[in-house]
N, C-alpha and C positions, 0 to 999 in steps of 0.2 A: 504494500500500500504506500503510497507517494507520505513525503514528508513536507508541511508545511512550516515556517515560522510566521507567526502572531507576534505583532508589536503595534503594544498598547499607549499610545500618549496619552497622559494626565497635563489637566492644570491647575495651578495653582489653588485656582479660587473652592474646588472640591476637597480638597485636601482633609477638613474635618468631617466630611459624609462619606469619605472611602474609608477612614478611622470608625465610622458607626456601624458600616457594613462589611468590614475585614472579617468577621469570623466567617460571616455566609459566604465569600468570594473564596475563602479558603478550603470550609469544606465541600462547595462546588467543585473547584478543584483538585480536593482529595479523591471526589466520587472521578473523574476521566483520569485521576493516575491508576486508578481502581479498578476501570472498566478500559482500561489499556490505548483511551485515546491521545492523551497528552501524556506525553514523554516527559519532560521537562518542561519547568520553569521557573520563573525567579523579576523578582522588578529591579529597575535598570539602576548602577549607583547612584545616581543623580537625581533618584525617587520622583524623577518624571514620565517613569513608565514602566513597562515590563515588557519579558519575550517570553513565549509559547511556543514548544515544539511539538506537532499535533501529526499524531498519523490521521490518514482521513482519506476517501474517495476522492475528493475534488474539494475546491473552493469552496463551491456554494456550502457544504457538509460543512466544512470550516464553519462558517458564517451563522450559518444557523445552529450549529451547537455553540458557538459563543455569546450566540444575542440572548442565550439565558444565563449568561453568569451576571451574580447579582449587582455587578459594579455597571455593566452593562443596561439592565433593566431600570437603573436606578440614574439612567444618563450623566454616570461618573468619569467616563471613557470618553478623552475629547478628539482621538482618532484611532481610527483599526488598519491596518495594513496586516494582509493576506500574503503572502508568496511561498510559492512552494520551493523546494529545499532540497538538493540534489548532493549528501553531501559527500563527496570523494576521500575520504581517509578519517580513520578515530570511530569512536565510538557509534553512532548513528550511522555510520555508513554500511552497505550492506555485503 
C-alpha cells in the first residue's frame, strides 16, 4: 500500500483549543497506530505543526480519514498537505 506524509500547519491564534483537545487528537491517533494506518508521527519543533506517515489506498483515503481527527473537526488545523511518499532506503522503505 503507497505511503503518504501528512503535514499539519497550526496557528498561533489556536494554540489554547488544541491544548483543550490534545487528549482526543491523541487517542484518535493511538486508535490508526492501532489499526495499522498511520505509521508514525510527531509535531514539528517549532510546535507549528506536525507530520503523519499514513499507509493508505490513495489521497482521497488520506483525507477522509483525517477530516475526523478531532483537531481537524474542531477547525484547529490551519493547512493539510497530502503527498504521497516513495521512500528509497531506512526504515519505511520496502
Amino acid at each position: 500500500m503507497p505511503l503518504f506524509v501528512v503535514e499539519y500547519t497550526y496557528s498561533p491564534e489556536t494554540s489554547a483549543l488544541r491544548d483543550d483537545h490534545r487528549t482526543q487528537h491523541r487517542a484518535w491517533l493511538s486508535e490508526l497506530l492501532r489499526r495499522k494506518i498511520m505509521r508514525s508521527s510527531g509535531p514539528l519543533a517549532s510546535g507549528h505543526g506536525a507530520l503523519f506517515i499514513v499507509d493508505a489506498e490513495d489521497e482521497d483515503a488520506v483525507a477522509r480519514v483525517f477530516a475526523h481527527d478531532p483537531f481537524a473537526e474542531e477547525n484547529l488545523v490551519a493547512n493539510v498537505q497530502i503527498r504521497e511518499w516513495s521512500p528509497a532506503m531506512g526504515e519505511f522503505s520496502e
